[in-house]
MDTraj code that builds the backbone (N, CA, C; nanometers):
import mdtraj as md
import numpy as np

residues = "UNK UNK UNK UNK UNK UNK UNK UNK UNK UNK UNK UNK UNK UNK UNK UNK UNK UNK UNK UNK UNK UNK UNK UNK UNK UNK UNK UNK UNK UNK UNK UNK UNK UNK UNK UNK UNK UNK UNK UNK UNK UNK UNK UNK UNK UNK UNK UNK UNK UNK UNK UNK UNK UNK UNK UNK UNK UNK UNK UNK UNK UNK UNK UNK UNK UNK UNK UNK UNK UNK UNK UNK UNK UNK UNK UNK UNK UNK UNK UNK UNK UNK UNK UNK UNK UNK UNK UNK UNK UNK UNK UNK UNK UNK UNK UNK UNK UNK UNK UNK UNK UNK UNK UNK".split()
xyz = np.array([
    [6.3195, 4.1554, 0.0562],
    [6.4011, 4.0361, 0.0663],
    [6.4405, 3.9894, -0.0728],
    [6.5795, 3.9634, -0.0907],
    [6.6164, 3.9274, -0.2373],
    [6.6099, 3.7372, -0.2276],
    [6.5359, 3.6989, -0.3538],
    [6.5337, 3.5630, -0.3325],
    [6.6507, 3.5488, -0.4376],
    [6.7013, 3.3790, -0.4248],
    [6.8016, 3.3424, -0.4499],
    [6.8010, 3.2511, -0.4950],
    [6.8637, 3.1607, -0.5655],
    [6.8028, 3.0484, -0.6951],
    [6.7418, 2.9506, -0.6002],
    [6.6461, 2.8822, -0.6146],
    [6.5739, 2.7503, -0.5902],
    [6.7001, 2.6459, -0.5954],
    [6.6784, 2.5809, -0.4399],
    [6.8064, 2.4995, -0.4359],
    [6.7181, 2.3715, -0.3730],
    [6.5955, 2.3684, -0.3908],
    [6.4955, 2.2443, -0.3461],
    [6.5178, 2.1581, -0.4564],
    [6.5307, 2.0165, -0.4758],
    [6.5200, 1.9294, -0.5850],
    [6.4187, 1.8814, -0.6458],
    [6.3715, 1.8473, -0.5387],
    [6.1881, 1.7553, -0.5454],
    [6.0357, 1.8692, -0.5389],
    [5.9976, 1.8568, -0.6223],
    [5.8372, 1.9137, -0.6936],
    [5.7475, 1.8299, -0.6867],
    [5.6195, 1.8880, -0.6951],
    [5.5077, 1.8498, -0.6922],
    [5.4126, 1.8783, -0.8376],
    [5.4409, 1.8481, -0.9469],
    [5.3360, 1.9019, -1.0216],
    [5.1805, 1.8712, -1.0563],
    [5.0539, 1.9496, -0.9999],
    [4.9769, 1.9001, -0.9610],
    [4.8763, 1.9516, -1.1030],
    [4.8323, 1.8502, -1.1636],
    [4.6601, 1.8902, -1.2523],
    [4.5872, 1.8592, -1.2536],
    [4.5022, 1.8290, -1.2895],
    [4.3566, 1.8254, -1.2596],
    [4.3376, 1.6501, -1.1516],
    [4.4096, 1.5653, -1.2705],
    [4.3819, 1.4266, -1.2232],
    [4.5161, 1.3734, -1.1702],
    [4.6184, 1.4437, -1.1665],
    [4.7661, 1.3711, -1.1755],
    [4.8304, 1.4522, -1.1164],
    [4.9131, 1.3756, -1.0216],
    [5.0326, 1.4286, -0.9679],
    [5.1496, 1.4120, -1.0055],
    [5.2292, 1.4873, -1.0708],
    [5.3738, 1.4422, -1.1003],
    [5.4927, 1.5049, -1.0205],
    [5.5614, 1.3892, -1.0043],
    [5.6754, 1.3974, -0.8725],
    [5.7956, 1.4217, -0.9473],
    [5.8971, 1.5376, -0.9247],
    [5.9762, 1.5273, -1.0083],
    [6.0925, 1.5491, -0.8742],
    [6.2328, 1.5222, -0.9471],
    [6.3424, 1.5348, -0.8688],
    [6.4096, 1.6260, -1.0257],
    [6.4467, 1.7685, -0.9858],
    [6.5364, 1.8568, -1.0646],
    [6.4114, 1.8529, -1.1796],
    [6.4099, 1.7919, -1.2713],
    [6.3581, 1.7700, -1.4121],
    [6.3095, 1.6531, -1.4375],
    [6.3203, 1.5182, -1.3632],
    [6.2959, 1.4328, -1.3824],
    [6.1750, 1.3496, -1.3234],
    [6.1019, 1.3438, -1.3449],
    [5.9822, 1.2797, -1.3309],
    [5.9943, 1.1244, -1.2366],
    [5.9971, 1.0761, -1.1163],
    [5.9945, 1.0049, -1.0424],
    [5.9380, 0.9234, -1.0027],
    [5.8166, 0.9805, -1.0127],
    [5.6755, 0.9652, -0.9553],
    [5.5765, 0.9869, -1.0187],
    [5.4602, 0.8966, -1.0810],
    [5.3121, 0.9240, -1.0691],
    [5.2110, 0.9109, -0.9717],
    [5.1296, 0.9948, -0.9771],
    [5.0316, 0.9583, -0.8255],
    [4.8754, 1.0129, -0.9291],
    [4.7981, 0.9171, -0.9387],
    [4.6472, 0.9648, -0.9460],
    [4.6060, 0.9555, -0.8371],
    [4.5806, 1.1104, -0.8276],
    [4.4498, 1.2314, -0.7035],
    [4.3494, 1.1427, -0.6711],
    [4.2784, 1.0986, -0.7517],
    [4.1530, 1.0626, -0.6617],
    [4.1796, 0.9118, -0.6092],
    [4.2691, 0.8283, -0.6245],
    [4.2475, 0.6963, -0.5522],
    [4.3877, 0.7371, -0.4733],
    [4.4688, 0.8140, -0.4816],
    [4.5637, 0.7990, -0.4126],
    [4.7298, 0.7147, -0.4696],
    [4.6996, 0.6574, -0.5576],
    [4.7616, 0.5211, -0.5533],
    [4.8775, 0.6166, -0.6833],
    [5.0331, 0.5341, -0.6576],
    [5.1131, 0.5578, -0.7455],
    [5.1025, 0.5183, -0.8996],
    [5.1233, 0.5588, -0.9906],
    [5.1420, 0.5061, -1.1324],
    [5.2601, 0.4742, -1.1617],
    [5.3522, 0.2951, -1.1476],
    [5.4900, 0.3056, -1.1718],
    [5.5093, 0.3029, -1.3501],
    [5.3345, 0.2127, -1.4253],
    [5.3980, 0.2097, -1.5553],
    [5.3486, 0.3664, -1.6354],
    [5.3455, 0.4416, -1.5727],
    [5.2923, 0.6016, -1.6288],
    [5.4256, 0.6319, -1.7585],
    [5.3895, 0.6890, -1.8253],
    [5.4794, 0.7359, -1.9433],
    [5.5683, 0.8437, -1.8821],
    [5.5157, 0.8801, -1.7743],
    [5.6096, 1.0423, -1.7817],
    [5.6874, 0.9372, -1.6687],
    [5.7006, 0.8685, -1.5904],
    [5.8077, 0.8082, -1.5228],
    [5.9258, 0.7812, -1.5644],
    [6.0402, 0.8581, -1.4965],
    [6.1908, 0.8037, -1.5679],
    [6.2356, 0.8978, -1.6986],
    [6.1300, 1.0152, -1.7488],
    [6.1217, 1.1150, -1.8388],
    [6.1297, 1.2426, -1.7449],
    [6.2380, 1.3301, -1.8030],
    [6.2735, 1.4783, -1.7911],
    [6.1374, 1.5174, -1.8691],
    [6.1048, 1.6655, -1.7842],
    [6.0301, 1.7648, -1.8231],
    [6.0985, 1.8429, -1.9092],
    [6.0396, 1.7898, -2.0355],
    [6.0906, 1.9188, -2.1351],
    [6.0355, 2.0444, -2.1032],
    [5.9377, 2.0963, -2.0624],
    [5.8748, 2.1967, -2.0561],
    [5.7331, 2.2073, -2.0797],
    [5.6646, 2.3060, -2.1212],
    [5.5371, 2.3338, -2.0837],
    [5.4691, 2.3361, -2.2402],
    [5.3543, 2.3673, -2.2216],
    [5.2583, 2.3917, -2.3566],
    [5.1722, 2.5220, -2.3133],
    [5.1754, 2.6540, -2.3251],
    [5.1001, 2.7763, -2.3241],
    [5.0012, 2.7503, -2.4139],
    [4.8714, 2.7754, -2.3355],
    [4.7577, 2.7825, -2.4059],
    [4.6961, 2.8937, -2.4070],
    [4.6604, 2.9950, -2.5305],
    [4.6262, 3.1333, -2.5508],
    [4.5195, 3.1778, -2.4699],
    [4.4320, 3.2382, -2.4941],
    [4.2802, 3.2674, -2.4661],
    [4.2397, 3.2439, -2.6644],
    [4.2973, 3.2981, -2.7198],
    [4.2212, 3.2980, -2.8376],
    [4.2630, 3.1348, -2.9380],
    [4.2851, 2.9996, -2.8339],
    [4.3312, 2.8562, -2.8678],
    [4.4229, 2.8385, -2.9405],
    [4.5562, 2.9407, -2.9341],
    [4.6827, 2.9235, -2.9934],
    [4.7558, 2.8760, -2.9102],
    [4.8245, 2.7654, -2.9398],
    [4.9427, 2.6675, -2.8143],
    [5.0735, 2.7008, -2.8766],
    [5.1704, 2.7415, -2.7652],
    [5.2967, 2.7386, -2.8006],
    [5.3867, 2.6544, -2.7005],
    [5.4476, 2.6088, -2.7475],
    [5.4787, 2.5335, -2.6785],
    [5.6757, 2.6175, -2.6507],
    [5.7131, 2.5714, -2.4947],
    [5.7973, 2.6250, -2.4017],
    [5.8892, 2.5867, -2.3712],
    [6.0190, 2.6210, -2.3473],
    [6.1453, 2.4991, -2.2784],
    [6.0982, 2.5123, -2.1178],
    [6.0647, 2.6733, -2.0743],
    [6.1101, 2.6941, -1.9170],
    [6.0266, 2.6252, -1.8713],
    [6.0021, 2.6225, -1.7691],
    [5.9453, 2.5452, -1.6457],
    [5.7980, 2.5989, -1.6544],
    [5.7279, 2.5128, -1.6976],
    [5.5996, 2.4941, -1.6801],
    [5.5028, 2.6538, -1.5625],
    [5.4312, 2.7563, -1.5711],
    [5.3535, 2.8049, -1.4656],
    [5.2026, 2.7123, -1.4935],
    [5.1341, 2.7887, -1.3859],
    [4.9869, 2.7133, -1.3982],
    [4.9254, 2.7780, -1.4742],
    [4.8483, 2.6467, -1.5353],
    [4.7916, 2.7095, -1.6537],
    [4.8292, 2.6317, -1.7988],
    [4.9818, 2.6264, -1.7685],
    [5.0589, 2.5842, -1.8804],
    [5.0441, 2.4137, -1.8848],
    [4.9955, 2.3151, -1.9635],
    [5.0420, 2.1713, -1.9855],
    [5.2157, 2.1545, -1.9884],
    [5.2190, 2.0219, -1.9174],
    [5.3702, 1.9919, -1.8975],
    [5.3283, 1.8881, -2.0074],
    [5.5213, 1.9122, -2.0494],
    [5.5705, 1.8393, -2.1825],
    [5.6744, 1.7591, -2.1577],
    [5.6745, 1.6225, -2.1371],
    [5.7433, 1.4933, -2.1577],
    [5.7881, 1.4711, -2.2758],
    [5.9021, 1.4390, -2.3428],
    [5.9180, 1.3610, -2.4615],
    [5.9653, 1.2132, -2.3896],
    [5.9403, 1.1308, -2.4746],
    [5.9324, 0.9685, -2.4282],
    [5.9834, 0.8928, -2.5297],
    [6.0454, 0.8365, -2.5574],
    [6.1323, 0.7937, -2.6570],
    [6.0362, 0.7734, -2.7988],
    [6.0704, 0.9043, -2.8188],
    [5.9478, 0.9388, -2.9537],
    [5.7647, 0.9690, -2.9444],
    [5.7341, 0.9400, -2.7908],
    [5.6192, 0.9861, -2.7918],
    [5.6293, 1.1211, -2.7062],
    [5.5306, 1.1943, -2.7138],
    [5.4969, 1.3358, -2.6680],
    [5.3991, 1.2892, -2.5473],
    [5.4413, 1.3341, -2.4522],
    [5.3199, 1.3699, -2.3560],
    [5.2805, 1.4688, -2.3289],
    [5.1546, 1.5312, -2.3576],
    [5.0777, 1.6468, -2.2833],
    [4.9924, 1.6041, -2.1836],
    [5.0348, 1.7216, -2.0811],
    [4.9201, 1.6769, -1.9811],
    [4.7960, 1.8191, -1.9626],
    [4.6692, 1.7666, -1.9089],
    [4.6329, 1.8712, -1.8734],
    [4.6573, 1.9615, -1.7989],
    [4.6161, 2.1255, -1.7892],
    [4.7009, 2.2297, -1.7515],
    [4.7646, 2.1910, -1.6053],
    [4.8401, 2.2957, -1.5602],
    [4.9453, 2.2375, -1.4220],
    [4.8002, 2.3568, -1.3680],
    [4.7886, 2.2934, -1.2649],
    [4.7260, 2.3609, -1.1183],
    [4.8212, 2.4466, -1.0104],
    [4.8707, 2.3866, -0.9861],
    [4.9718, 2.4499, -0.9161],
    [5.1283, 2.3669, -0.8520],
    [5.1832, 2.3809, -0.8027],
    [5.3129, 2.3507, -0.7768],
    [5.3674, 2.3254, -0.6088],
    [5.3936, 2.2482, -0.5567],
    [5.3918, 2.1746, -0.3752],
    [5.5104, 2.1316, -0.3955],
    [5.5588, 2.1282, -0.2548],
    [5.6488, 2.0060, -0.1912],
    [5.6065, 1.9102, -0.1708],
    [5.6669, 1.8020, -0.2105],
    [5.5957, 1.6537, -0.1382],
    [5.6552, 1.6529, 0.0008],
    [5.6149, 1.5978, 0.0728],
    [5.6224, 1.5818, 0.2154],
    [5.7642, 1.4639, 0.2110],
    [5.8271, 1.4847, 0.3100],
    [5.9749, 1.4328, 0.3173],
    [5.9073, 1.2517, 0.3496],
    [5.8303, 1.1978, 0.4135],
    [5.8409, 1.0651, 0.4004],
    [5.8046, 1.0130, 0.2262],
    [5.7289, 1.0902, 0.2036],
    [5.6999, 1.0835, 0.0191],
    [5.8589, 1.0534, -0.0632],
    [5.9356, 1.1870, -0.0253],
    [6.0484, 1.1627, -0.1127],
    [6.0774, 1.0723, -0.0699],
    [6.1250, 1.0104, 0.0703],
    [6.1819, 0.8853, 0.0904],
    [6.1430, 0.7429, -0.0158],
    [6.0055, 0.7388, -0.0119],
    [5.9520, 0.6306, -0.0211],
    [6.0023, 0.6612, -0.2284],
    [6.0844, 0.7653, -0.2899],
    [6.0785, 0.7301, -0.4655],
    [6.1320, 0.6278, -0.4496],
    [6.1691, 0.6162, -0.5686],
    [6.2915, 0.4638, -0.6187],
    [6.3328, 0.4957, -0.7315],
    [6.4350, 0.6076, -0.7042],
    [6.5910, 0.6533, -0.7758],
    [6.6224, 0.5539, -0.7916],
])
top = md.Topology()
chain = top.add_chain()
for i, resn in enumerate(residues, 1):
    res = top.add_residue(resn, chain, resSeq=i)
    for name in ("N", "CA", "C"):
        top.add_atom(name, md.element.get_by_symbol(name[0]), res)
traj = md.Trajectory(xyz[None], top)
């Protein structure tokens, strides 16, 4: 089966403690995992994913434009601050009443 570009908008980027909700590149949503509860004043809210941070085995970081795999820290720039997060876990759909409920 030949796949064909990703035409989904909305992501899930999931790490250790944090969920980040993105629409295309843009960060929408915070959610901390263990209480559940949204983060509206989170830094990465309202910030495009610049990309990722590769971390070696032998503790060399390079840092990435493409799209974040697991493993890799996602990279926010924020009007002059940097966000790293810890590594991405893995990658979900949010469930369609979720997207409803952003605030584009």
């Amino acid at each position: 089966m030949v796949q064909g570009q990703e035409r989904r908008r909305h992501q899930v980027m999931v790490t250790r403690n944090t969920e980040y909700h993105l629409r295309d590149r843009m960060c929408v949503a915070v959610r901390d995992r263990r209480s559940g509860d949204f983060l509206p004043g989170h830094l990465a809210v309202k910030r495009e994913l610049s990309g990722g941070v590769h971390r070696f085995p032998n503790g060399a970081v390079v840092p990435r434009e493409q799209f974040p795999e697991p493993g890799d820290a996602l990279y926010f720039i924020a009007d002059g601050l940097d966000l790293v997060t810890s590594p991405l876990i893995k990658v979900e759909r949010p469930q369609k009443d979720i997207v409803r409920s952003y605030r584009i």
